[in-house]
C-alpha positions in Angstrom: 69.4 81.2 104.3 66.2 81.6 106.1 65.5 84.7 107.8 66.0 84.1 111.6 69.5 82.6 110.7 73.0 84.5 109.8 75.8 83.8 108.5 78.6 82.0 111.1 82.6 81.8 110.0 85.0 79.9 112.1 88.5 81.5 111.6 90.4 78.5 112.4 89.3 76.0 110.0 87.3 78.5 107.7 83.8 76.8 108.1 80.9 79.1 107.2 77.3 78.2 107.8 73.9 79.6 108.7 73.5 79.2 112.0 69.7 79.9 114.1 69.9 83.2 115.7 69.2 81.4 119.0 71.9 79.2 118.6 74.8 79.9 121.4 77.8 77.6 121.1 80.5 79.5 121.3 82.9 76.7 119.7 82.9 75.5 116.1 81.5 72.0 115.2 83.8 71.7 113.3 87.2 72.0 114.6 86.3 72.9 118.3 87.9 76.7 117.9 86.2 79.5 120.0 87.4 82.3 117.3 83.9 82.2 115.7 82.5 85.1 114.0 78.5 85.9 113.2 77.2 88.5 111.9 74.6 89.2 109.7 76.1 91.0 106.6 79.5 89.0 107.2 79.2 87.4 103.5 78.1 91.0 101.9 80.7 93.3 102.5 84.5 93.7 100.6 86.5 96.6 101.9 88.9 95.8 104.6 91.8 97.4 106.9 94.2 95.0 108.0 96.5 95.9 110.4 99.3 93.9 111.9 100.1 93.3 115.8 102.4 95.3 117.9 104.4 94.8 114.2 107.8 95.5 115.2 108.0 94.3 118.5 106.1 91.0 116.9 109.1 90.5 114.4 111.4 91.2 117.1 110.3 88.3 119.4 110.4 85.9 115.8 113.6 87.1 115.6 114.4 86.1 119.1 112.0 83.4 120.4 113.5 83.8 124.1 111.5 87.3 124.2 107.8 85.4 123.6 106.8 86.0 126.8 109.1 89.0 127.5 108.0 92.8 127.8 109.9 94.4 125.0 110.6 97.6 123.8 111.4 99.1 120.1 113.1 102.4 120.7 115.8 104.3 121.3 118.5 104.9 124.2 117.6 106.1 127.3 117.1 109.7 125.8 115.2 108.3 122.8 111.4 107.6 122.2 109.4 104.2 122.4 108.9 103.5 118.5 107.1 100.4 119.5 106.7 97.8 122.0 104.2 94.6 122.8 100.9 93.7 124.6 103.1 92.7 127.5 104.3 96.2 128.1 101.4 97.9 127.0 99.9 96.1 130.2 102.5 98.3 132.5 101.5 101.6 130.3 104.3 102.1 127.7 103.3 103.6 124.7 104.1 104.1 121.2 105.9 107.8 121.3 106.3 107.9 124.5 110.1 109.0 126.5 111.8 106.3 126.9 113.0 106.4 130.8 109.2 107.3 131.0 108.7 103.7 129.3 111.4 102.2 131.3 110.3 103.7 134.9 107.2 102.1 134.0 108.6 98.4 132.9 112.1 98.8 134.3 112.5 94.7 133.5 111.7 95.0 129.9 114.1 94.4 127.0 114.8 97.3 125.1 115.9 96.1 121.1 116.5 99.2 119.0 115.0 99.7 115.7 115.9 98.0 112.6 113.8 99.2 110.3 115.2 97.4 106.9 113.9 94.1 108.5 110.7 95.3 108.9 110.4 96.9 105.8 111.5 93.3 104.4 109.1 91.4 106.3 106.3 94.3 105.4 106.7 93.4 101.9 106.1 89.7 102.6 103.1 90.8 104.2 101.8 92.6 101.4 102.8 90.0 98.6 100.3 87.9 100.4 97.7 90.5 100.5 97.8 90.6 96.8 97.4 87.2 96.1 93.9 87.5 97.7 93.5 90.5 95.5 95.6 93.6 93.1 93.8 96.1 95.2 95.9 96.7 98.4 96.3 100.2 99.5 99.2 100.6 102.0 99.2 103.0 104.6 102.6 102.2 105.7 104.8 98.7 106.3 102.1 97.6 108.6 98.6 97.9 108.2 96.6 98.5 104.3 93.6 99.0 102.7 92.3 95.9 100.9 89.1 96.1 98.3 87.6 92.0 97.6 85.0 92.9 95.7 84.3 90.9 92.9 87.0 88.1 94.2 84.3 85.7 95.6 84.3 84.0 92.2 87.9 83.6 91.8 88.4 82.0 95.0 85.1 80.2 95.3 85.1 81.8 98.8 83.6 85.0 100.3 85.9 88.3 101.0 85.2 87.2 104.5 86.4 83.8 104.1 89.2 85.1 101.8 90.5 87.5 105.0 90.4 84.8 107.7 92.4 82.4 105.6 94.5 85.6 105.0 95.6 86.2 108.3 96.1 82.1 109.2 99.0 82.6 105.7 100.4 85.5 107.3 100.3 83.4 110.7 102.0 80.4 109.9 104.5 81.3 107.1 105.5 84.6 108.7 104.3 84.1 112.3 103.0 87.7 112.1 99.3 88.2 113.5 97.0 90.7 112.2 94.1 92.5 113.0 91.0 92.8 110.5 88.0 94.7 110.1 85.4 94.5 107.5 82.6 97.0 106.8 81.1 99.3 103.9 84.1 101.7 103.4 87.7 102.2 104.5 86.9 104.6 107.7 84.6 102.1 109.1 86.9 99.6 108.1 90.0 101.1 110.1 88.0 101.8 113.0 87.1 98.6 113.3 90.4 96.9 113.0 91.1 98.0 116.6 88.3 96.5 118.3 89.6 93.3 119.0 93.6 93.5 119.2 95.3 91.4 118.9 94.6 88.7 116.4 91.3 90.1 116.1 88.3 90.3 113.1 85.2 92.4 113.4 82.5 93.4 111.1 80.8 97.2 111.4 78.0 96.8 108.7 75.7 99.0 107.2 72.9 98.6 109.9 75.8 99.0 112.8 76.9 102.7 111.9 75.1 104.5 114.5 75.1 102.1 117.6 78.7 101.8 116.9 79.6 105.4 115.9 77.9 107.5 118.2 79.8 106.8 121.5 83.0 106.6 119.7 85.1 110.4 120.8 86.0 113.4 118.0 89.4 111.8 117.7 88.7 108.8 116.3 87.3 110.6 113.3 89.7 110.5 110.2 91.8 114.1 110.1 90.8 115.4 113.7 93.9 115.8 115.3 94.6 117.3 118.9 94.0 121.3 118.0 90.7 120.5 115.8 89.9 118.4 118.9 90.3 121.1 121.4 88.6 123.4 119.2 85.4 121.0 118.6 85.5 120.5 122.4 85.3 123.7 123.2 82.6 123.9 120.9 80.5 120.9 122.7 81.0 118.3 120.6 82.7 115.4 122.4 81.6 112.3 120.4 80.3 111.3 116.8 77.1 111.6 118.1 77.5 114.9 118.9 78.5 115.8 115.2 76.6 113.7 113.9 73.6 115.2 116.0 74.0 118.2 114.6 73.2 117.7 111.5 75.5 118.7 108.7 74.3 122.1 107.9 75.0 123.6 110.9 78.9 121.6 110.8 79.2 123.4 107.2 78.4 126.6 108.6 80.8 126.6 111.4 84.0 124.7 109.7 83.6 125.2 106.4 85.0 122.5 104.3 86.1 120.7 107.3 82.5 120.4 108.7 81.4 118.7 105.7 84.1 116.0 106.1 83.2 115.7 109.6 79.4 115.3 108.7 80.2 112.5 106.4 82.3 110.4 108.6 79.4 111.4 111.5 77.1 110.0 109.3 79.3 106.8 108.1 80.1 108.1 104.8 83.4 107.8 102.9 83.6 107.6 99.2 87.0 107.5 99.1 88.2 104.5 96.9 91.2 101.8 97.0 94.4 103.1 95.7 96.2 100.7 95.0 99.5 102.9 94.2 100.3 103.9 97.1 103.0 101.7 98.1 104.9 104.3 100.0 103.9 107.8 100.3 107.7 109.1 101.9 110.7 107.0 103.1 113.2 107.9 105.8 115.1 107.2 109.0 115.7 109.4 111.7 117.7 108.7 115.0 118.4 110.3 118.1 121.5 110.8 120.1 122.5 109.7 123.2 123.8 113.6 124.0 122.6 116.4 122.2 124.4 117.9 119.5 124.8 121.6 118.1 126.6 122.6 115.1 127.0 121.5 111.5 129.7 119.1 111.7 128.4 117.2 114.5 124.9 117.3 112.7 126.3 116.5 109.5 128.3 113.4 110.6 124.8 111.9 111.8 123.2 113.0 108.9 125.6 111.2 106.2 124.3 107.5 107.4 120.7 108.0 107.0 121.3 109.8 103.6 122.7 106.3 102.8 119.6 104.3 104.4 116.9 106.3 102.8 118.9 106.1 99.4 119.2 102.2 99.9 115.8 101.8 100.6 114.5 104.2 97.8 116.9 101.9 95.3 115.4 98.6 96.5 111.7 99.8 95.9 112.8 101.2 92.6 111.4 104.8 93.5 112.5 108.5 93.5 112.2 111.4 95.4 110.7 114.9 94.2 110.9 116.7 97.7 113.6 116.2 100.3 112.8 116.5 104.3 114.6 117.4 107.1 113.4 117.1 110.6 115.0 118.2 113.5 114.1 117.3 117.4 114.9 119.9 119.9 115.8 118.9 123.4 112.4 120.5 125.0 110.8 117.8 122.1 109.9 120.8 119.9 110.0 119.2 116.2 111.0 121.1 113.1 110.5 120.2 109.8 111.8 122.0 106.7 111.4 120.5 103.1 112.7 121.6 99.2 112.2 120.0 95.7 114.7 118.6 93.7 114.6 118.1 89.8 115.1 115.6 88.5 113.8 113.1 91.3 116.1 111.9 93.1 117.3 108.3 95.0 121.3 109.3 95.4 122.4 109.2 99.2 124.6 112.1 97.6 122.3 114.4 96.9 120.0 113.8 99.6 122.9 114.5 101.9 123.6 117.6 100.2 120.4 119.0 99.4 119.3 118.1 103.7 122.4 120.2 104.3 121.0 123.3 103.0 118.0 123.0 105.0 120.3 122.7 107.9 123.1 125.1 107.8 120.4 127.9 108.5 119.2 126.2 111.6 122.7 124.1 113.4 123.9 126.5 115.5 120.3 127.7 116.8 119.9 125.4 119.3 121.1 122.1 120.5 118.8 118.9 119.4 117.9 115.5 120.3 117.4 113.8 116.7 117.8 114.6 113.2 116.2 112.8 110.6 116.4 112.7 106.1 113.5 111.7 103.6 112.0 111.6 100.6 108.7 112.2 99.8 106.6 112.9 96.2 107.7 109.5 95.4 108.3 108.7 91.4 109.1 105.5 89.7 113.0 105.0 90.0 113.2 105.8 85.6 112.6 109.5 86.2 115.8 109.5 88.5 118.8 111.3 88.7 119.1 112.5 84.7 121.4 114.6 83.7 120.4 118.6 83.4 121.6 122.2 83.1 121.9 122.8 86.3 123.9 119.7 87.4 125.0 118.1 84.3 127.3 115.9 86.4 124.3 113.9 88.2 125.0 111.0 86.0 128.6 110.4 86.8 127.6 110.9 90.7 124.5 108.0 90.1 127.2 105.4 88.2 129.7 106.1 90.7 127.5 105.5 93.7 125.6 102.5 92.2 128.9 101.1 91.6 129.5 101.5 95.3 126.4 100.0 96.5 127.4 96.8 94.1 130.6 96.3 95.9 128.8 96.6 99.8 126.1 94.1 98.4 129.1 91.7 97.3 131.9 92.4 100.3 129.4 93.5 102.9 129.0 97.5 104.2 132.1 98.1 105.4 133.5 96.7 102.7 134.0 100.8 101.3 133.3 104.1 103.3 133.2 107.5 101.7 135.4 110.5 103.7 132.1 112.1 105.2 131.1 108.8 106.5 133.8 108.9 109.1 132.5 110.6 112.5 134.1 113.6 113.9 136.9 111.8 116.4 136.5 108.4 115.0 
């Protein structure tokens, strides 16, 4: 390539050339498409964060093609939150996390599907199979967006990581009609942060000689592990941007924040060493839900509680993974959150004893106050082997596992309803 030309990738039909650094057509030769992307380390860098579209809300309108062009809504009833929703209503100002007759006042005519979170999970997974194929190294940070490392893949596909990604997201595309977002850069905090530059559908490239032009204006919060009270407090302290941190030089960061000032020096300066980890399939599973009046008292909270027990232990069996700390989160209805948490041994993927063991945590706190939502998980995830063994302290954990597995084999054959445990019948149903 000579020196006044750069690399040029058309993510349509995957042409890549060397184009002249004066040249300004903005459709490809090839194929006509607008969606071209130049840049001059485009064929040099390998770590990428790709992040799919308003995900949920994306596989509800596959679900439903009627709701294309529709605002929807992911969420739940009128007293419930906004867990998602689509470009369309993100033009009228809903938000993820935000009330939902906040969401509603503000796009009263959109359609409001609640969550159904074992179809995304499913459709997550498809995702990610396709992500491997391009290469082993995928790094999820949850059921819709991951970490991929391409380095070393350009001889196995006869294509560069760039190349690999943009025929990535057409697969994803047209098998799954899912659209991503992807950025590309030196390291995965560079790589994040650039996924969101061009939503939806988009592809952008922060390279090694972009850093400061694109870091500096950027504010504190975009920086990795600066939430809202580190923000307030850097604030406070002057800094507004990455500039500002960045500015400071990292000395000075160190001798203010300690261990946290060095982090924040690094990611000011563009740094992160931190590798693929391809592992990390799920870091915690669980399901939460909120009711349509609040409830106080143990029964009442139990009676919700049972069914997710069930959902997280379903979902836990069907990625083959344990639990070694059990969660329990509780929503107030002034939106206070609470969250209390315990180990288990052995690991554990029974809806049994996640009930159980979530029931301790609770007992102390039902009758406090009345809440909004209740939620079960598991987190300190093992590989499913480890599970549920048999031990001194309950030496019956074996019998509970076959008996329970035995049940989940007839619901798979005869359908859910097919059997129902006591506890799984409400209070006054």
């Amino acid at each position: 390539m000579e020196a006044a030309e750069i690399p040029r990738l058309c993510r349509d039909c995957g042409n890549l050339r060397p184009v002249s650094l004066t040249d300004r057509r903005s459709r490809c030769p090839n194929c006509g498409s607008p969606r071209l992307l130049a840049h001059p380390e485009l064929t040099s860098l390998s770590i990428a964060h790709i992040d799919c579209d308003a995900f949920y809300a994306t596989v509800e309108k596959r679900e439903n093609p009627s709701l294309i062009d529709k605002p929807v809504i992911v969420g739940g009833g009128h007293r419930g939150v906004v867990s998602a929703c689509c470009y369309v209503a993100r033009r009228y100002g809903v938000r993820s996390a935000m009330p939902m007759f906040k969401a509603l006042a503000l796009c009263p005519h959109a359609t409001v599907v609640r969550p159904r979170m074992d179809l995304y999970a499913e459709v997550g997974r498809q995702v990610r199979a396709i992500m491997r194929d391009a290469t082993p190294l995928v790094e999820a940070l949850s059921i819709d967006e991951a970490f991929l490392d391409l380095t070393g893949t350009a001889r196995l596909h006869r294509a560069s990581p760039a190349e690999t990604l943009a025929k990535l997201a057409r697969q994803i595309e047209s098998e799954l009609n899912v659209t991503v977002s992807i950025g590309l850069a030196p390291n995965k905090f560079l790589a994040k942060m650039a996924s969101e530059i061009d939503k939806p559908r988009g592809f952008a490239v922060v390279g090694r000689n972009d850093v400061r032009a694109f870091l500096d204006p950027q504010p504190i919060r975009a920086v990795w592990g600066v939430g809202p009270k580190l923000e307030e407090k850097l604030t406070r302290d002057g800094y507004t941007t990455i500039g500002d941190l960045f500015a400071v030089g990292r000395e000075r960061l160190v001798a203010r924040y300690g261990s946290t000032g060095l982090h924040l020096s690094q990611l000011a300066a563009g740094e992160d060493a931190r590798k693929i980890e391809p592992d990390r399939e799920s870091k915690s599973i669980s399901a939460e839900t909120t009711f349509n009046n609040d409830l106080i008292g143990s029964a009442a909270l139990e009676a919700e509680l049972w069914p997710l027990a069930e959902k997280v232990s379903r979902r836990m069996k069907r990625e083959e993974v344990a639990a070694r700390t059990i969660v329990l989160t509780l929503r107030t209805t002034n939106f206070r959150r609470f969250s209390r948490r315990i180990g288990v041994t052995p690991p554990t993927q029974l809806a049994t004893v996640l009930f159980e063991t979530a029931r301790t945590l609770l007992a102390p706190l039902a009758d406090a106050e009345p809440y909004r939502l209740i939620g079960v998980g598991g987190t300190d995830l093992m590989p499913a082997e480890t599970a549920d063994t048999a031990d001194l302290v309950d030496p019956t954990r074996t019998r509970t596992a076959a008996v329970e597995r035995a049940i989940d084999t007839l619901r798979a054959k005869h359908g859910n309803a097919s059997i129902t445990r006591g506890r799984g019948f409400k209070p006054g149903g």
